[in-house]
Backbone as CSV, one residue per row, in Angstrom:
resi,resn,N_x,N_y,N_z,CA_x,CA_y,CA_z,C_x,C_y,C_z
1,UNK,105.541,81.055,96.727,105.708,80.671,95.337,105.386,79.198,95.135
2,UNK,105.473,78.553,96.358,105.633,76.953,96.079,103.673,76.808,95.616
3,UNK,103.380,77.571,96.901,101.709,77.395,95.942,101.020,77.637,95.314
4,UNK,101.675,78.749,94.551,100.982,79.698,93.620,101.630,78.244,92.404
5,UNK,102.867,77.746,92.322,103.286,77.123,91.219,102.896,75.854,91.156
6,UNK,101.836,75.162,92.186,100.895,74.384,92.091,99.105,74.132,91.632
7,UNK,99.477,75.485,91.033,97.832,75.837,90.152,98.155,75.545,89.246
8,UNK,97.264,75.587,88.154,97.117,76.206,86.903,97.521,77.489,86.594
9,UNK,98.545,76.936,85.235,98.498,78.457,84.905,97.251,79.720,84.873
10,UNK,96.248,79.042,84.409,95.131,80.629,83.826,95.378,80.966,85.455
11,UNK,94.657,80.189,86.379,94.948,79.905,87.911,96.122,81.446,88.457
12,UNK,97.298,80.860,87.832,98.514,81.937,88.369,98.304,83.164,88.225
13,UNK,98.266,82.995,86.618,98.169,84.541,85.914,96.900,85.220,86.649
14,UNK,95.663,84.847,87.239,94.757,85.486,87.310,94.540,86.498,88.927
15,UNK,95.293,85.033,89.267,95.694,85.676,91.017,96.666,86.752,90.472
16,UNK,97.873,86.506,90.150,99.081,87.683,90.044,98.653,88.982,89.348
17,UNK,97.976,88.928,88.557,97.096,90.211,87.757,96.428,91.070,88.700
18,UNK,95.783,89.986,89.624,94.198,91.032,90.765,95.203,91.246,91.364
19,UNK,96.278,90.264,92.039,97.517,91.343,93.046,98.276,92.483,92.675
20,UNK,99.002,92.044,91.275,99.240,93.298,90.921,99.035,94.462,90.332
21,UNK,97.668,94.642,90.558,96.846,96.123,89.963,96.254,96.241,91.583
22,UNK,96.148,95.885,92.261,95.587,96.445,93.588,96.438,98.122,93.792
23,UNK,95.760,99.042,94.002,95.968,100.170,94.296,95.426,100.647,96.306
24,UNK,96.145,101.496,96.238,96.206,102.431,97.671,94.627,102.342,98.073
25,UNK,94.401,102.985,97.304,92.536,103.473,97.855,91.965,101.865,97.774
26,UNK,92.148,100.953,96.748,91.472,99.817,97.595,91.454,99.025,98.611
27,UNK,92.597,99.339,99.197,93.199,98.737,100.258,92.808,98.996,101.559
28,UNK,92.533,100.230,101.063,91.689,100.723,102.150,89.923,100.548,102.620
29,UNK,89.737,100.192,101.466,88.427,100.402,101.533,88.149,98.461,101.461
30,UNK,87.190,98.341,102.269,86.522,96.903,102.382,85.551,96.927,100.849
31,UNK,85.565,95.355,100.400,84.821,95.232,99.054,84.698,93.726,99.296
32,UNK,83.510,92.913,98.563,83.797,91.679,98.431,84.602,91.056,97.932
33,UNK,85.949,91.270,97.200,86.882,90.602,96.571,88.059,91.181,97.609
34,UNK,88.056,92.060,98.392,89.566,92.237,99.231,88.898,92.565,100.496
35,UNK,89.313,92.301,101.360,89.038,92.343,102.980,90.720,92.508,103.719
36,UNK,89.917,92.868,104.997,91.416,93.066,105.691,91.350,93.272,107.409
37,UNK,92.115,92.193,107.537,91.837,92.242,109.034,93.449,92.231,109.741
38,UNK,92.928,92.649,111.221,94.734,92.885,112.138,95.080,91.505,112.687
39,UNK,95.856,91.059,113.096,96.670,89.845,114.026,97.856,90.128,114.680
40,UNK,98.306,89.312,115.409,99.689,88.980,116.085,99.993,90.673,116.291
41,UNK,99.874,91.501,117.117,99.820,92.914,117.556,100.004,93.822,116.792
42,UNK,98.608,93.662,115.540,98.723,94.761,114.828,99.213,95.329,113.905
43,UNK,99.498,93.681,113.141,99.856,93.268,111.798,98.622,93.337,111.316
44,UNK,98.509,93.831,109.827,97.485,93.886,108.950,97.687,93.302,107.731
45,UNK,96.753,92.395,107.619,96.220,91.086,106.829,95.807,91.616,105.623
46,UNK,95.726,91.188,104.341,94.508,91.361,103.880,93.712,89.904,103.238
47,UNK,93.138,89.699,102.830,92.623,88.524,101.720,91.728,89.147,100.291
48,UNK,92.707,88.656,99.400,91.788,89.018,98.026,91.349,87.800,97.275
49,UNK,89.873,87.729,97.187,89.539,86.516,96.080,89.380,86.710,94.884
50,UNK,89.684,85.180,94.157,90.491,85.568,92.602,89.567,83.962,92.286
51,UNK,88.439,83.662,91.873,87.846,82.841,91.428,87.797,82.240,92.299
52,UNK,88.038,80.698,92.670,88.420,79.483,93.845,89.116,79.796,94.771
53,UNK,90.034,81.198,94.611,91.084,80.656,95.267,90.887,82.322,96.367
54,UNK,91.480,81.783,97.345,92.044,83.253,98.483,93.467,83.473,98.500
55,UNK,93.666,84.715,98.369,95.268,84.948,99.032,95.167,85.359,100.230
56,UNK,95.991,85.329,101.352,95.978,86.102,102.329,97.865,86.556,102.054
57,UNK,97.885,87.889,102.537,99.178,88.656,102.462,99.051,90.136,103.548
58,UNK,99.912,90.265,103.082,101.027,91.373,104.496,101.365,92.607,103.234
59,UNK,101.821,94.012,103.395,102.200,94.228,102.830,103.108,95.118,104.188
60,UNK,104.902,94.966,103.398,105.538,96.037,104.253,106.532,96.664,103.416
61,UNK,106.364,97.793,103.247,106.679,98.888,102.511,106.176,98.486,101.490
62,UNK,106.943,98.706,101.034,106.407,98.417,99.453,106.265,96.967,98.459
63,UNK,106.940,96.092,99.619,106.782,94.722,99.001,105.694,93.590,99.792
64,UNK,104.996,93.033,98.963,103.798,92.657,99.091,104.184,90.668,99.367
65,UNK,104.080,90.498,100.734,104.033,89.022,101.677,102.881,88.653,101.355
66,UNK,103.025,87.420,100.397,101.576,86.746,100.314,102.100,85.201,101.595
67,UNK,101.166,85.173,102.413,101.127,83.928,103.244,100.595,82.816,102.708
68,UNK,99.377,82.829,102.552,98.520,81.397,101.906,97.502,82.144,100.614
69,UNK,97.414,80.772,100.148,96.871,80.525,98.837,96.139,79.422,98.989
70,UNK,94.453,80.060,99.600,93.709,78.802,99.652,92.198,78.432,98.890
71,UNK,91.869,77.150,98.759,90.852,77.073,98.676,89.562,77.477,98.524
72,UNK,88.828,78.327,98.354,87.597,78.568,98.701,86.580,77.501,99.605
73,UNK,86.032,78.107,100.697,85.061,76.636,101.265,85.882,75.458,101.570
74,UNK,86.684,75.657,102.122,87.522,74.680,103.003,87.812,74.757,104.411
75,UNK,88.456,73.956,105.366,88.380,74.061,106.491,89.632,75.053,107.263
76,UNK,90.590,74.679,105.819,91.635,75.692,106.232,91.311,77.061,106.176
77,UNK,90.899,77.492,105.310,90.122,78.885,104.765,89.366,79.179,105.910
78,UNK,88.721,78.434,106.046,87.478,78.802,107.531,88.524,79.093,108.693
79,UNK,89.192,78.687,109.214,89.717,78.516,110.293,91.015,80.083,110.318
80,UNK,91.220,80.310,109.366,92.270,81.293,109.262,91.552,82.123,109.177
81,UNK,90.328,82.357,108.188,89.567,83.557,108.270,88.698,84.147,109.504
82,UNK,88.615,83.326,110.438,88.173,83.058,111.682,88.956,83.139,113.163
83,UNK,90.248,83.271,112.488,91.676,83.386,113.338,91.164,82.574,114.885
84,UNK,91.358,81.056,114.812,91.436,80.411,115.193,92.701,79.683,115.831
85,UNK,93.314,79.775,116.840,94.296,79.951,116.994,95.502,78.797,116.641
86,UNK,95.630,77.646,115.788,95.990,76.990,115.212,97.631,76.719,114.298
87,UNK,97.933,75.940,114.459,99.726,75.896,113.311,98.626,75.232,112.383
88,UNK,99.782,74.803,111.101,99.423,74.862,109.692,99.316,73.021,109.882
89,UNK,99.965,72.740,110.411,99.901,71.529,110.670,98.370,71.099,111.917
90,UNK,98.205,71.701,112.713,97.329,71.462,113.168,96.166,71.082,112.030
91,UNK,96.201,72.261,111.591,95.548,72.774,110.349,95.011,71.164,109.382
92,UNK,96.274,70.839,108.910,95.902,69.973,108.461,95.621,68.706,108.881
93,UNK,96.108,68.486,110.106,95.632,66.794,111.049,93.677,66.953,110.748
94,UNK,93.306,68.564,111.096,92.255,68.843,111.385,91.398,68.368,110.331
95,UNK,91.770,68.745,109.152,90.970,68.777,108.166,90.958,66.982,107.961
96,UNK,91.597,66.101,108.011,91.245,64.939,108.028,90.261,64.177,108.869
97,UNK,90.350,64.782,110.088,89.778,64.211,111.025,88.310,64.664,111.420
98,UNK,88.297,65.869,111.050,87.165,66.700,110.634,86.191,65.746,109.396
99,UNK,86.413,66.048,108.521,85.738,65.217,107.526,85.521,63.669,107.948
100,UNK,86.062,62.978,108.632,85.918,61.579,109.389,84.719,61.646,110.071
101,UNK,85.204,62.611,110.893,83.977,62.863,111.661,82.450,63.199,110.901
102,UNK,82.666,63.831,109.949,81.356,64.362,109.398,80.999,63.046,109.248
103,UNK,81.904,62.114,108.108,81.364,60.627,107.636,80.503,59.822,108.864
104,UNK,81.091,59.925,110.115,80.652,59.364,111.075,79.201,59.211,111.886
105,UNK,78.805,61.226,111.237,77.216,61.548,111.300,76.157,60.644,110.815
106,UNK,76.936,60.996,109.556,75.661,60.102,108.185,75.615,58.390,109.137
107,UNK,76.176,57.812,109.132,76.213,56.315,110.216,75.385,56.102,111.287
């Protein structure tokens, strides 16, 4: 909630709408706006994109674990979608030091 309530509203409403009309049969089925992959022994992921932004979430039973709310084209996004084996904090030292580095090319 903490990052969903750091968008924009249109932002909120638009993610919470595509989450909550997702149905059974799409879930199943791979599409460019929802994907779904396994982790940590066989936990199942999914990610749905909603303009800029990605969700990644869990669903168990019937209530729906959203984890992150990211970016589009970012390093965090890359790295999770890539299951890279990383903490959130890594995560982010990375992304600073990463971009340093790029600056460092152009030089």
């Amino acid at each position: 909630m903490q990052e969903l309530n750091k968008l924009p509203v249109e932002d909120q409403l638009r993610l919470v709408d595509k989450i909550s009309n997702l149905t059974s049969e799409q879930l199943t089925e791979s599409s460019e706006t929802l994907g779904c992959f396994h982790r940590d022994g066989g936990r199942t992921f999914y990610r749905v994109r909603v303009g800029e932004f990605r969700c990644y979430f869990e669903i168990k039973g019937d209530i729906l674990y959203s984890h992150y709310i990211l970016h589009k084209n970012t390093l965090t996004d890359f790295i999770y979608r890539n299951r890279l084996p990383v903490t959130e904090e890594t995560m982010a030292e990375q992304h600073n030091s990463f971009w340093k580095y790029l600056e460092s090319l152009k030089k």
